[in-house]
Structure formats: structure tokens, C-alpha cells
ZAVOTI-408727 format. One record per atom (N, C-alpha, C): residue in one letter; atom name; x, y, z. Coordinates in pm, 1 decimal. Example, Ala and Ser with C-alpha at 12.3 -4.5 7.8 and 13.67 -1.06 7.14 Angstrom:
[node 'a' 'N' [1319.0 -569.0 780.0]]
[node 'a' 'CA' [1230.0 -450.0 780.0]]
[node 'a' 'C' [1320.0 -330.0 780.0]]
[node 's' 'N' [1285.0 -225.0 708.0]]
[node 's' 'CA' [1367.0 -106.0 714.0]]
[node 's' 'C' [1290.0 3.0 787.0]]
# end
This chain:
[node 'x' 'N' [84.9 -117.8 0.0]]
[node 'x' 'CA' [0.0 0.0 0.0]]
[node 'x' 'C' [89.3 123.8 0.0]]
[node 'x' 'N' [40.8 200.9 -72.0]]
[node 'x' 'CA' [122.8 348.6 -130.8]]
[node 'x' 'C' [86.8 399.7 30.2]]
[node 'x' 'N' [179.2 526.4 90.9]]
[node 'x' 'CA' [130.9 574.8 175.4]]
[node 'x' 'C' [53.6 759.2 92.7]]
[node 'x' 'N' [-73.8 766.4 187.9]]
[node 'x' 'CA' [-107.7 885.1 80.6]]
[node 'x' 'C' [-47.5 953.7 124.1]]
[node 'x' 'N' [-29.3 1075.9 6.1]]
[node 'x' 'CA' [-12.3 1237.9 26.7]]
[node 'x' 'C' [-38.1 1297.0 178.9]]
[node 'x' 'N' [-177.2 1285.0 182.2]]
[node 'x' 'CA' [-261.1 1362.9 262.7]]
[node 'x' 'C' [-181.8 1359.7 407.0]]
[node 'x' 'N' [-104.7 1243.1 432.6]]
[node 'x' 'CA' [-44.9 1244.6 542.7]]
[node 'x' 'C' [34.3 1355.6 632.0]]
[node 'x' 'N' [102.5 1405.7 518.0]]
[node 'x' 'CA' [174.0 1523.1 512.1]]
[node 'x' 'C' [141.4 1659.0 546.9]]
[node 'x' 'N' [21.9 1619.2 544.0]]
[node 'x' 'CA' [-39.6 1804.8 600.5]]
[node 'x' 'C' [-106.1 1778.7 714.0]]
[node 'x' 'N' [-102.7 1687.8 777.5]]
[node 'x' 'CA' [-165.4 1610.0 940.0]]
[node 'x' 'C' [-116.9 1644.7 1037.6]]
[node 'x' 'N' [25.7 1672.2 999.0]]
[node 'x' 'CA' [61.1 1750.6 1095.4]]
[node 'x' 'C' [129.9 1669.4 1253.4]]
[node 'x' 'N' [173.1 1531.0 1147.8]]
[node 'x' 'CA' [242.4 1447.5 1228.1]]
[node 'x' 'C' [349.8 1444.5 1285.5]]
[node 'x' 'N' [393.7 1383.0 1389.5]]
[node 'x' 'CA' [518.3 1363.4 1447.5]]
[node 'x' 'C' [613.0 1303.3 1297.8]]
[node 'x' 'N' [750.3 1301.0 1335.3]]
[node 'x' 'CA' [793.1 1209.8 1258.5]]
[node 'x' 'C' [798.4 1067.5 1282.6]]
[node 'x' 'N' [758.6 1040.4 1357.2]]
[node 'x' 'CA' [753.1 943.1 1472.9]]
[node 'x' 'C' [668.8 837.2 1420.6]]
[node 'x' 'N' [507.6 922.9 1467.5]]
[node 'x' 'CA' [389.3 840.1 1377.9]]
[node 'x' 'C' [427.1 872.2 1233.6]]
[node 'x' 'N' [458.4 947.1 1114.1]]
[node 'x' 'CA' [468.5 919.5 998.8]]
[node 'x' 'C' [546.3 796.7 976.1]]
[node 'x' 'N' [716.5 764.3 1057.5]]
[node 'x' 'CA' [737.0 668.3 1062.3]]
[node 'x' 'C' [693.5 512.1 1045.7]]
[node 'x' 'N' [600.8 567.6 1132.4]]
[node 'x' 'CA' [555.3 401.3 1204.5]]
[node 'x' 'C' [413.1 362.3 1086.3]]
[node 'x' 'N' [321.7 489.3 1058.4]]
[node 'x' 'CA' [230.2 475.2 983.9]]
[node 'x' 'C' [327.4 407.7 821.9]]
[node 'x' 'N' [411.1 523.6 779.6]]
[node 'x' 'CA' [481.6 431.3 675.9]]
[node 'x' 'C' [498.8 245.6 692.8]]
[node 'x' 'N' [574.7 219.5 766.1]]
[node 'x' 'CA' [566.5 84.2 794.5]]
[node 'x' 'C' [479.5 6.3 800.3]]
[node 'x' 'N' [345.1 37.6 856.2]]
[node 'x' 'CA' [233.3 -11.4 851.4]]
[node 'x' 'C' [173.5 -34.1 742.5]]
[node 'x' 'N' [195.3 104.8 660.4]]
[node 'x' 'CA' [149.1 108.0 483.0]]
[node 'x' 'C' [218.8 1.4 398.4]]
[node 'x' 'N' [345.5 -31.3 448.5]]
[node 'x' 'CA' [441.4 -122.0 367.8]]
[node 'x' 'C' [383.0 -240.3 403.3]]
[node 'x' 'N' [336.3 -244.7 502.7]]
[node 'x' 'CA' [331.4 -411.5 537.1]]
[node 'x' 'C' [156.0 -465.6 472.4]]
[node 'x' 'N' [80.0 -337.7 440.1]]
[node 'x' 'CA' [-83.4 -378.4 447.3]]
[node 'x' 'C' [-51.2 -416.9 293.3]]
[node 'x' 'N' [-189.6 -534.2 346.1]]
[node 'x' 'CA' [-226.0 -591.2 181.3]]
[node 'x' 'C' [-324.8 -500.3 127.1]]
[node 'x' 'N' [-398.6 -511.4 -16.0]]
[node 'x' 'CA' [-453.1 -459.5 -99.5]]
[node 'x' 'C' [-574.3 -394.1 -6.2]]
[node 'x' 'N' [-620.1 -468.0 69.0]]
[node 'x' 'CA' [-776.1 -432.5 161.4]]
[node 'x' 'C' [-706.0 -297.2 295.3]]
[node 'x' 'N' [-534.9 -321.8 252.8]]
[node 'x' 'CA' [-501.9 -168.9 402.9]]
[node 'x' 'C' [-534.9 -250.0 499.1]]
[node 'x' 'N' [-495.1 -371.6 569.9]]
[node 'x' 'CA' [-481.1 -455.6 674.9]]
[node 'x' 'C' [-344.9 -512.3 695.8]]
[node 'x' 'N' [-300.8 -540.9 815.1]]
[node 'x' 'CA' [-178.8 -591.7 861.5]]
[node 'x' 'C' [-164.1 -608.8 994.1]]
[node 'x' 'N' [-93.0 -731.8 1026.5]]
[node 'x' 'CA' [-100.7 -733.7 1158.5]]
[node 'x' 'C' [5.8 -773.3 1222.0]]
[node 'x' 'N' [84.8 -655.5 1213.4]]
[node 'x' 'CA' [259.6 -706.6 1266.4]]
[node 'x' 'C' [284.8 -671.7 1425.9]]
[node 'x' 'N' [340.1 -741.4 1484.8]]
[node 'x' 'CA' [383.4 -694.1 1620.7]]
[node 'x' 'C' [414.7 -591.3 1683.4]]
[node 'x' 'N' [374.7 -519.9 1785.9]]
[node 'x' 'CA' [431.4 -387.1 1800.0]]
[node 'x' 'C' [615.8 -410.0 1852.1]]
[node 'x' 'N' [648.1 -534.5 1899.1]]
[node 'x' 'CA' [786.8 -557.4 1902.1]]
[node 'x' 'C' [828.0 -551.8 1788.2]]
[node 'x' 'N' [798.1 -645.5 1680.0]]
[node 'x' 'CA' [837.4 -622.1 1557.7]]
[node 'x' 'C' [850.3 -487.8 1485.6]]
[node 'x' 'N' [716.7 -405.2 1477.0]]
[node 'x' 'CA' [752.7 -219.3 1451.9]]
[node 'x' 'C' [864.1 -185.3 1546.6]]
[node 'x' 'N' [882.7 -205.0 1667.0]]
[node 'x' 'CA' [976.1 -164.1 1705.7]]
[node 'x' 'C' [1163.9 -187.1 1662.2]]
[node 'x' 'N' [1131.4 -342.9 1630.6]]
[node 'x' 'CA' [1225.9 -312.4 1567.5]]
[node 'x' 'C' [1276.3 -294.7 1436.0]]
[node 'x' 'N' [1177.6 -281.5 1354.5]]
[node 'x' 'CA' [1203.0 -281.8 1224.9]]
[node 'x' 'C' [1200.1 -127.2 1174.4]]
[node 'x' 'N' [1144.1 -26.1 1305.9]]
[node 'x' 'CA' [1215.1 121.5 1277.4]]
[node 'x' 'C' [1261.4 194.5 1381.3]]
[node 'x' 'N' [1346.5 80.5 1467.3]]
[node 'x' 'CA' [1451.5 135.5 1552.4]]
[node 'x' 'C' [1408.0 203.0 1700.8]]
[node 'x' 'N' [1272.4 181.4 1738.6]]
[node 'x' 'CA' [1236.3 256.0 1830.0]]
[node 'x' 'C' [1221.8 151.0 1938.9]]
[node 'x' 'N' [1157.5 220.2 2082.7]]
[node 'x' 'CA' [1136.2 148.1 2163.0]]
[node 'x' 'C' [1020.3 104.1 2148.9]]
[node 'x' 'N' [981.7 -38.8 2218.8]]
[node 'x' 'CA' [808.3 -45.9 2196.1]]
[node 'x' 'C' [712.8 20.8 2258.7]]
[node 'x' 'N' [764.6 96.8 2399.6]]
[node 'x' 'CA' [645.4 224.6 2413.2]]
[node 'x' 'C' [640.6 350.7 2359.1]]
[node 'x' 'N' [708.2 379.9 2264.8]]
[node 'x' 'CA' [723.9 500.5 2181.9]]
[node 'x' 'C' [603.5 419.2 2049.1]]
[node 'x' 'N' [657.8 318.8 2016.1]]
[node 'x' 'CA' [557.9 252.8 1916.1]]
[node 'x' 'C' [424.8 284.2 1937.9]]
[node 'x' 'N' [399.1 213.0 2096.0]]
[node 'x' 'CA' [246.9 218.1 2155.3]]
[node 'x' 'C' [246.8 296.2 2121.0]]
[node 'x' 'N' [257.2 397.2 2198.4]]
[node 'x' 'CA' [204.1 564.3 2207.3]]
[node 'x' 'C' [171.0 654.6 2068.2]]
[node 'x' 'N' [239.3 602.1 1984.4]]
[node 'x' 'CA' [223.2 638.8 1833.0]]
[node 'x' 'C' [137.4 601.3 1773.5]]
[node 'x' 'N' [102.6 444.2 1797.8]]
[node 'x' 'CA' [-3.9 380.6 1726.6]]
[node 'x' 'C' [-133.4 470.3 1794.4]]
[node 'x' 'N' [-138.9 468.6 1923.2]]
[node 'x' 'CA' [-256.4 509.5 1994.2]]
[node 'x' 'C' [-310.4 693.3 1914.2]]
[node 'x' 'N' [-149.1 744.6 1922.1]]
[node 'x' 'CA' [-219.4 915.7 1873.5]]
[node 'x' 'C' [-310.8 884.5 1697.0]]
[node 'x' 'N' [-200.4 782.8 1601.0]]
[node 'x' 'CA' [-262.6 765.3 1494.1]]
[node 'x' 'C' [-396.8 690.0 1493.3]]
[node 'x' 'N' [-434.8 670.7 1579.4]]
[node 'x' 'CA' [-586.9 595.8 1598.4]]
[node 'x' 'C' [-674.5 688.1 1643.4]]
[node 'x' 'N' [-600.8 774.9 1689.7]]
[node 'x' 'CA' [-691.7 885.7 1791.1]]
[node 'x' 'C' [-736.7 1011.2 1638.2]]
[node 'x' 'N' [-650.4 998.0 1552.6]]
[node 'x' 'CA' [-642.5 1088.6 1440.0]]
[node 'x' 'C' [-726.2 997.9 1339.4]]
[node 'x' 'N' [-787.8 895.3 1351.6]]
[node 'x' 'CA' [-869.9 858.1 1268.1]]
[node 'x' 'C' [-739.8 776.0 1134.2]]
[node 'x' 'N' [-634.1 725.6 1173.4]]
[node 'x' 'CA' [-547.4 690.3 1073.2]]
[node 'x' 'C' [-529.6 588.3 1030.0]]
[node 'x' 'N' [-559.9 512.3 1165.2]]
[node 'x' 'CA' [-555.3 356.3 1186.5]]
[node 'x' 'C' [-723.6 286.2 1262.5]]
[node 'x' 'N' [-735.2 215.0 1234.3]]
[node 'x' 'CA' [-841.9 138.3 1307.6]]
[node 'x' 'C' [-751.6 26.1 1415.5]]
[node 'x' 'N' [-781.3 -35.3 1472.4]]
[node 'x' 'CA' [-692.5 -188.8 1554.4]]
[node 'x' 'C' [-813.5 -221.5 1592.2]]
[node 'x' 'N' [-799.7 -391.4 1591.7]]
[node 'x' 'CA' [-846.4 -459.4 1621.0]]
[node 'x' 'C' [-812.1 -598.4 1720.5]]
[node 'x' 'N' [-863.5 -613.5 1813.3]]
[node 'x' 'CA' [-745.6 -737.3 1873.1]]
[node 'x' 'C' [-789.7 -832.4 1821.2]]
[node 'x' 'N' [-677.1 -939.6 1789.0]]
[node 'x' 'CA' [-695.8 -1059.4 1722.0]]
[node 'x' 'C' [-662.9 -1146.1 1805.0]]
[node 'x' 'N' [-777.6 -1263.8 1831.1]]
[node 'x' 'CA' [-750.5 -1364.0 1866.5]]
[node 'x' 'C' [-694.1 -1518.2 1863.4]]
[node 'x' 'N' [-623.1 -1584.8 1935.1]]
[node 'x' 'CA' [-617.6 -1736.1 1886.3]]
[node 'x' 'C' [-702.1 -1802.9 1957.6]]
[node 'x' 'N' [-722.8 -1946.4 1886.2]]
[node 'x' 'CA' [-840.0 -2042.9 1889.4]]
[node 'x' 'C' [-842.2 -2070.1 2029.6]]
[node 'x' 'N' [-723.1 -2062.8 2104.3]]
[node 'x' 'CA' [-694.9 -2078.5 2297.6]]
[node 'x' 'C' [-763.2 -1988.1 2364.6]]
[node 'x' 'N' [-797.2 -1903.5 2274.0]]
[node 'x' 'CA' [-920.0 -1769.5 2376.1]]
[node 'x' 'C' [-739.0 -1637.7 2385.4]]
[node 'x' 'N' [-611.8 -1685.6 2350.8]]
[node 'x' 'CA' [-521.3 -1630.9 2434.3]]
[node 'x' 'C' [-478.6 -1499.7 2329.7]]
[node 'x' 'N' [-468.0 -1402.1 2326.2]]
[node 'x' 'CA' [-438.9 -1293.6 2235.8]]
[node 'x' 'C' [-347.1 -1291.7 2137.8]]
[node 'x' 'N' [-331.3 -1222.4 2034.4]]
[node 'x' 'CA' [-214.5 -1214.1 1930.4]]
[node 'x' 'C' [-182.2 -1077.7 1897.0]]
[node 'x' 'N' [-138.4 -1029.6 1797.3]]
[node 'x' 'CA' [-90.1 -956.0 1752.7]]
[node 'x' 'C' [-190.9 -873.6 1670.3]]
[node 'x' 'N' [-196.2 -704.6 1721.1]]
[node 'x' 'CA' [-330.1 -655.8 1677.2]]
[node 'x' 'C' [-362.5 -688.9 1494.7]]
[node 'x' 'N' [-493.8 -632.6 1499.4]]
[node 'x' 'CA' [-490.6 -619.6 1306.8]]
[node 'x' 'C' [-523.1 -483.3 1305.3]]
[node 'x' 'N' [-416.1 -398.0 1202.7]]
[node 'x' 'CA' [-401.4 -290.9 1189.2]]
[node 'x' 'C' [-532.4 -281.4 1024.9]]
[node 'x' 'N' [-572.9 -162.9 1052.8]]
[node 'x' 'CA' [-638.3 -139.3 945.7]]
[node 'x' 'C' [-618.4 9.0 878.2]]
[node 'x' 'N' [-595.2 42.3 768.2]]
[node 'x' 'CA' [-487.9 170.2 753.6]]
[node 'x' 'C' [-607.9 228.7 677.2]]
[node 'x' 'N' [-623.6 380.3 744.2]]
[node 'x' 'CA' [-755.0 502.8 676.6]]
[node 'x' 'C' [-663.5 592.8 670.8]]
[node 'x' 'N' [-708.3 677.1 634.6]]
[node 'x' 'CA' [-712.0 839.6 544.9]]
[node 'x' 'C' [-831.4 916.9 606.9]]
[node 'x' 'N' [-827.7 1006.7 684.2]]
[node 'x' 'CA' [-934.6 1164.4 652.6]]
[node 'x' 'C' [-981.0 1200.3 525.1]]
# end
């Protein structure tokens, strides 16, 4: 997934543009993905509560949707990111 334009005038950290980029790289055609926030962490160098906290403002901005995903044990996994635009 292309990341849009529109991002750019949002008025983001570099932080969340970061992390939203990555997210864009990883979503399939439908703008879904569901990579680890350890994994974002390390695949753009940050800590994983800088991650949190990023994911949370870009959700709060209408950027991201999350969803928690479950396994068949009832026991949690790794969210599913869903990638929007304003």
C-alpha cells in the first residue's frame, strides 16, 4: 500500500509518519496488517512504548483502526491494523 499524500499536512510527528509508513508497507490490498508492535519496534529502531504511544495518537487521528486478534486458545495475538485516510 502506497502511503497517501494527505499524510503530510496532518501535521504528524515524525515518529507516527514513521511508524504509519511501515504499517502502509506491510498492508495488503484491503489496508490490513497485523505485525507486532515488538516487531515495529524493531524494524524502525524505536522502543516499543514510543511505538504504543504512536499507534494510539494515529488511531486517535482517525489513521488507523486496531483490532485485537484472537487465537483459537481464547489467548491474544498480535493486533490487526487497518490503515484510513481523513
Amino acid at each position: 500500500m502506497i502511503v497517501p499524500e494527505k499524510i503530510y499536512k496532518l501535521k504528524l510527528t515524525s515518529t507516527e509518519i514513521n511508524i504509519y509508513q511501515y504499517l502502509c508497507s506491510r498492508a495488503n490490498k484491503q489496508g490490513e496488517c497485523f505485525p507486532s508492535q515488538t516487531t515495529i519496534a524493531k524494524a524502525v529502531n524505536m522502543h516499543r512504548s514510543t511505538v504504543n504511544q504512536a499507534i494510539r495518537r494515529l488511531q486517535d487521528k482517525n489513521l488507523l483502526i486496531i483490532e485485537q486478534r484472537r487465537r483459537d486458545n481464547g489467548g491474544t495475538s498480535s493486533n490487526l491494523y487497518r490503515i484510513g485516510v481523513m
